[in-house]
C-alpha positions, 0 to 999 in steps of 0.5 A: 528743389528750389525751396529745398535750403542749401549750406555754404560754410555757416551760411544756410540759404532757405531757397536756391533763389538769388538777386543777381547783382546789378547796377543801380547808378544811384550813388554819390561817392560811392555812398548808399543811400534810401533807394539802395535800402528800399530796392534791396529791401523789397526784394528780402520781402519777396521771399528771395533766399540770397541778395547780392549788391550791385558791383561795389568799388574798392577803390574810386577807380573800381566803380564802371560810373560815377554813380556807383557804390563804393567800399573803399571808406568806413563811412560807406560800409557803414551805411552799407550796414544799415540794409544788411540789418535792416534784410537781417531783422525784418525777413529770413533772406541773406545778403552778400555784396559783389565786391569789384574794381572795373579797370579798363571798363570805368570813368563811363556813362551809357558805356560811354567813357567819359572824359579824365577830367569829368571822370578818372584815369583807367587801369588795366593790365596791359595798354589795350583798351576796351573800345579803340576810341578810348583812351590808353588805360594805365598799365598796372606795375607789379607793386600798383597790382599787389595795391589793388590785391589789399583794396580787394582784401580792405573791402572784405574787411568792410564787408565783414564788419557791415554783416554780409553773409556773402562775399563775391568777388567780381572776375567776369564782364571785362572788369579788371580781373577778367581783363587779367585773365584773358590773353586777349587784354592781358599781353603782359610777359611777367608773372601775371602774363602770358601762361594759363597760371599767370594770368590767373595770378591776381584773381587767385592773390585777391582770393586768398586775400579776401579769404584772409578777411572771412571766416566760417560765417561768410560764404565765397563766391566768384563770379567768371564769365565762362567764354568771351566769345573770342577766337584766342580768348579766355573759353570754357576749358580755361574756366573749368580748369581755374573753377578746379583750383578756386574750389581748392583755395575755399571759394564756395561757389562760381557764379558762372556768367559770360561775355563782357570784355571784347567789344563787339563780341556777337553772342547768341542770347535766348532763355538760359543761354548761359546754363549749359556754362554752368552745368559744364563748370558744376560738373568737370570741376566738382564745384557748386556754381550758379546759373544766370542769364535771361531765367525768368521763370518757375518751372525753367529754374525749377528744371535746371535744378533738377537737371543737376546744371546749378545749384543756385539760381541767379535772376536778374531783369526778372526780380528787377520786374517782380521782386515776388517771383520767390514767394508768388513760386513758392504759391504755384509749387505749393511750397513754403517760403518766406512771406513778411507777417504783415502780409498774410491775408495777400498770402494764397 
């Protein structure tokens, strides 16, 4: 199963493997730079079927640091473009890019927010912030939220031109689209508040925005975070419920995550504690998803595919420690998988 290809729309994936997007802070401005094409690089060298960027900001308040990448200019989606062909011409991996806006959760370091003057203003939903030691964050105005819908939609325009296979949409980890869908930080009580659909609003406007950008050449996902650990909080149930309707409106797949938006939050964490998420999510809403979270070997991500919990497996701190763990697996397996020519006498 795990070197078995697998089609989004156009997009053929060679093996079910995927670099979960993670940050790097390493950016000045937003801008990529030769570690970004080195880290991501070596990993299209590993074998890995699909590598996703870290959160990329649509705007300069999207980012979580100072540090992080940014798609909210040419100049930077330009550079960007610059990995993506160098992934395209020397491996037979895609590559997508997490496209993100951080809301209540940016202008920090070490999670740590920083202060306005070293770092910016903070926007949300609602005048809640993540930590109450933070400041108060800007509550966004329907017309301020429309703006942050068409910086989703100018990104996948840049992510287009720069040649990403995928675009995914960030709505988990307490960042500005999953600070909307969680009546725990969205007390609003317009249309993008208060019932079930209204408070999925905004991630829906932004997915029909972003689509407006792609074609039948670029697959996308979204990535949720499937339980919040919360009493009253954004569960389970709610995410089969909006994975339903985001199948409906062209997603090709839900990155199924957790957690990330209430401080504090106790979640019991061991191998593959986020699967059975997944696996409910693939199989009440009838949706593609992928599973993450602590998956650090061959035979686990071999099983959960056998088991029908995911279609793509997702590996984070893993491929940070071995960006190999694609075609070392495909010599264990006895499976073929991308290995770069200039390698063979290493290959088993």
């Amino acid at each position: 199963m795990l070197y078995t290809p697998i089609q989004f729309r156009n997009v053929t994936l060679k093996n079910r493997w995927v670099m979960s997007p993670m940050c790097m802070y390493s950016s000045e401005n937003g801008m990529p730079n030769d570690f970004h094409l080195v880290h991501y690089g070596s990993r299209a060298q590993g074998g890995t079927g699909l590598i996703i960027l870290e959160a990329t900001g649509v705007e300069p308040r999207g980012r979580i640091t100072n540090k992080c990448l940014g798609i909210w200019n040419d100049e930077q989606a330009n550079q960007l473009k610059k990995i993506v062909d160098f992934v395209h011409q020397n491996s037979e991996s895609k590559i997508g890019i997490q496209i993100a806006h951080a809301g209540r959760k940016g202008s920090t370091w070490n999670n740590i927010q920083i202060s306005e003057e070293e770092g910016w203003e903070t926007i949300a939903p609602s005048a809640i912030p993540f930590n109450t030691t933070e400041r108060i964050p800007h509550v966004l105005s329907i017309e301020e939220i429309k703006e942050q819908v068409q910086n989703f939609k100018e990104a996948a325009r840049r992510s287009v031109e720069a040649g990403f296979d995928v675009v995914e949409i960030h709505g988990a980890h307490g960042y500005l689209i999953h600070q909307f869908l969680s009546p725990l930080s969205n007390v609003r009580t317009d249309e993008y508040g208060g019932s079930f659909e209204n408070r999925i609003r905004f991630l829906l406007e932004v997915v029909d925005a972003v689509n407006s950008e792609l074609n039948d050449n670029i697959a996308l996902f979204v990535r949720i975070s499937a339980t919040e650990y919360a009493e009253n909080g954004w569960d389970i149930e709610e995410s089969v419920e909006l994975s339903k309707i985001l199948k409906t409106q062209g997603v090709d797949l839900v990155d199924v995550s957790s957690g990330g938006n209430i401080h504090g939050a106790k979640i019991s964490v061991f191998d593959g504690y986020q699967v059975p998420f997944s696996a409910q999510i693939k199989n009440e809403a009838n949706v593609k998803t992928g599973a993450v979270g602590l998956i650090t070997d061959v035979a686990q991500a071999e099983d959960i595919l056998a088991k029908e919990e995911a279609d793509l497996i997702f590996v984070a701190r893993e491929i940070l420690r071995n960006p190999y763990i694609a075609v070392q697996g495909s010599f264990k397996l006895k499976e073929e998988c991308f290995f770069p020519h200039q390698y063979t006498r290493a290959k088993k």
